[in-house]
C-alpha positions as CSV (number, residue, x, y, z in Angstrom):
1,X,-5.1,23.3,-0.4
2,X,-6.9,20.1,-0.7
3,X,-4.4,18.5,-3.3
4,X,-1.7,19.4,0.1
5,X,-3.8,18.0,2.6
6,X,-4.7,14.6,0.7
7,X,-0.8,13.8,-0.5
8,X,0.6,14.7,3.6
9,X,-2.4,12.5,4.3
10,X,-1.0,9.5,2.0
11,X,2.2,10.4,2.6
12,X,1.8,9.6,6.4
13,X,-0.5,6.2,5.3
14,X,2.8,5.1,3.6
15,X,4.7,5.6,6.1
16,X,3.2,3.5,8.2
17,X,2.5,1.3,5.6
18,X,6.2,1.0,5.4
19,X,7.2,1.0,9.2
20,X,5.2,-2.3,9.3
21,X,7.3,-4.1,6.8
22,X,10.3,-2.7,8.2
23,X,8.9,-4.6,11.7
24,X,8.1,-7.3,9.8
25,X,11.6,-7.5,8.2
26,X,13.9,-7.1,11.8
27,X,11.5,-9.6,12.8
28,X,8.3,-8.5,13.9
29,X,6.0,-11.1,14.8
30,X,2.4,-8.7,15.4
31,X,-0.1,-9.3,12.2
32,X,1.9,-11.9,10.2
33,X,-0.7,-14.5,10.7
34,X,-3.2,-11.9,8.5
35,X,-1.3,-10.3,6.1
36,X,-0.4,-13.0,3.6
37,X,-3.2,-14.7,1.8
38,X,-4.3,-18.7,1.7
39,X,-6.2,-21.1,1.7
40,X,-6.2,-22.2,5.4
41,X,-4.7,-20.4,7.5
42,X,-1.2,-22.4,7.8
43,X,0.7,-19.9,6.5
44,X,4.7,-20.0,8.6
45,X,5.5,-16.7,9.0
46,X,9.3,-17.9,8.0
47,X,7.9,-18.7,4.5
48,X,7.6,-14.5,3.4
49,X,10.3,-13.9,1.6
50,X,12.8,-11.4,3.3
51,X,13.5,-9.2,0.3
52,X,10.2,-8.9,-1.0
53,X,9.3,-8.1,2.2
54,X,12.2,-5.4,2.3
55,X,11.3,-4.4,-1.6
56,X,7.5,-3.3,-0.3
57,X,9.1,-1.6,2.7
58,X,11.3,0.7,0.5
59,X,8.4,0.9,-2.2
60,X,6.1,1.7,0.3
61,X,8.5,4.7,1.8
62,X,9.4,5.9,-1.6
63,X,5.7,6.5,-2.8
64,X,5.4,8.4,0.6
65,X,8.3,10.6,-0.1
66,X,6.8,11.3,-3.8
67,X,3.6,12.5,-1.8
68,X,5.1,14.4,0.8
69,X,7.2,16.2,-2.3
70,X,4.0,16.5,-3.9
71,X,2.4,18.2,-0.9
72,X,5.2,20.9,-0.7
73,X,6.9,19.9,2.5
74,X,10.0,19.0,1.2
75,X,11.8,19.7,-2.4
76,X,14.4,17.1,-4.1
77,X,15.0,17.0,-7.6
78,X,13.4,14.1,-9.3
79,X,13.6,13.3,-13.3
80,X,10.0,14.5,-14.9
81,X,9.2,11.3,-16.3
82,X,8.4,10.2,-12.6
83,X,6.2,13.3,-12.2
84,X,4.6,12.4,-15.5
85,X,3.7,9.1,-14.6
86,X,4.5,8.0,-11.0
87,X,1.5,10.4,-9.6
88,X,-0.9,8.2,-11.9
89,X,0.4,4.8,-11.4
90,X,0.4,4.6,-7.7
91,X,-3.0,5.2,-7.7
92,X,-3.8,2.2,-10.2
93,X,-1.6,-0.1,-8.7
94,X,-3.8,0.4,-5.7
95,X,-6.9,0.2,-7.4
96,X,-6.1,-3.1,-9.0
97,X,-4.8,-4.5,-5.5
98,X,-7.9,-3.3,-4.0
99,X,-10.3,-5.3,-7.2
100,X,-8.2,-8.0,-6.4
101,X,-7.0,-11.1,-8.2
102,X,-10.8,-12.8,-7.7
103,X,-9.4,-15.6,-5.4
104,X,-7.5,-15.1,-2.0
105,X,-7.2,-11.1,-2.6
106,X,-9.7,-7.9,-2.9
107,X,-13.0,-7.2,-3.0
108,X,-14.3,-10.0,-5.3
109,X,-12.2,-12.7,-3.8
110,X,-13.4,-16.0,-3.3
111,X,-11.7,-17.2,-0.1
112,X,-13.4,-15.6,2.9
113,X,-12.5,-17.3,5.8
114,X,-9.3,-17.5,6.4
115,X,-8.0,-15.1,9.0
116,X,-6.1,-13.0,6.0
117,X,-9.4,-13.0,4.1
118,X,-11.1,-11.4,6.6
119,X,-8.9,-8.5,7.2
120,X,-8.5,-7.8,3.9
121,X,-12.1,-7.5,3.7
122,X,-12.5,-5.0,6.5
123,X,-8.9,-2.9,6.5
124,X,-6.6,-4.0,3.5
125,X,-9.3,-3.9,-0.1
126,X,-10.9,-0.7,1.8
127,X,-7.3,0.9,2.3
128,X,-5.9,0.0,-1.0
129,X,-9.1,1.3,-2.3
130,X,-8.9,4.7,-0.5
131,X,-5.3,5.2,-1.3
132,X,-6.3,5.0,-5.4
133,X,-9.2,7.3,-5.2
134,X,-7.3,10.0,-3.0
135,X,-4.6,9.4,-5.4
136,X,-6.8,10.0,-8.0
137,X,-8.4,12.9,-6.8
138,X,-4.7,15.0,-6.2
139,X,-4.2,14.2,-9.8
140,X,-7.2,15.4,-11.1
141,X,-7.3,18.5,-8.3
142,X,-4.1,19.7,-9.4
């Protein structure tokens, strides 16, 4: 029960996740002056790539559909190698994003006060962070 409640739950976090970049990609403005790290805050909006921006989007959706397939919702085939693995490296991917790289990004970084830096301390390191452990948890629960 808990292992369905905890991947619908990060199955709806990356959808979200996902709608954002989407928004951002058509041209969004909302949050782009805190969601891409530096040093001073004089990052142009215009200088995030497009398709990396549209590569997260469709990562983002696809780990949600692998959690809502893991909850039982919905059934498609997928090769086993990706059950195998994919349920365990999400979860690490996230944990490492929310450690950080120790300078602009996570929770040992050592730029603070840019306007990224600061949400990243209080929503994006914490999120990152939650998504691992509850990632972890389904794996280990089930």
């Amino acid at each position: 029960m808990l292992v369905t409640i905890f991947s619908f739950l990060l199955f709806l976090v990356f959808l979200v996740l996902s709608g954002f970049h989407f928004y951002w990609l058509f041209g969004g403005r909302w949050g782009t002056d805190r969601v891409f790290p530096s040093k001073n805050d004089e990052l142009n909006a215009h200088q995030i790539p497009k398709m990396a921006t549209l590569m997260v989007a469709i990562g983002l959706a696809a780990f949600g559909l692998l959690y809502l397939q893991k909850s039982g919702f919905i059934q498609f085939d997928i090769p086993v190698w990706i059950h195998q693995y994919a349920y365990w490296v999400i979860p690490i991917i996230f944990i490492i994003r929310a450690i950080g790289e120790f300078n602009y990004v996570g929770l040992f970084k050592k730029v603070k006060h840019t306007k990224f830096a600061k949400a990243d301390t209080k929503l994006f390191s914490p999120l990152c962070l939650g998504i691992g452990i509850i990632g972890l948890l389904i794996q280990l629960m089930n």
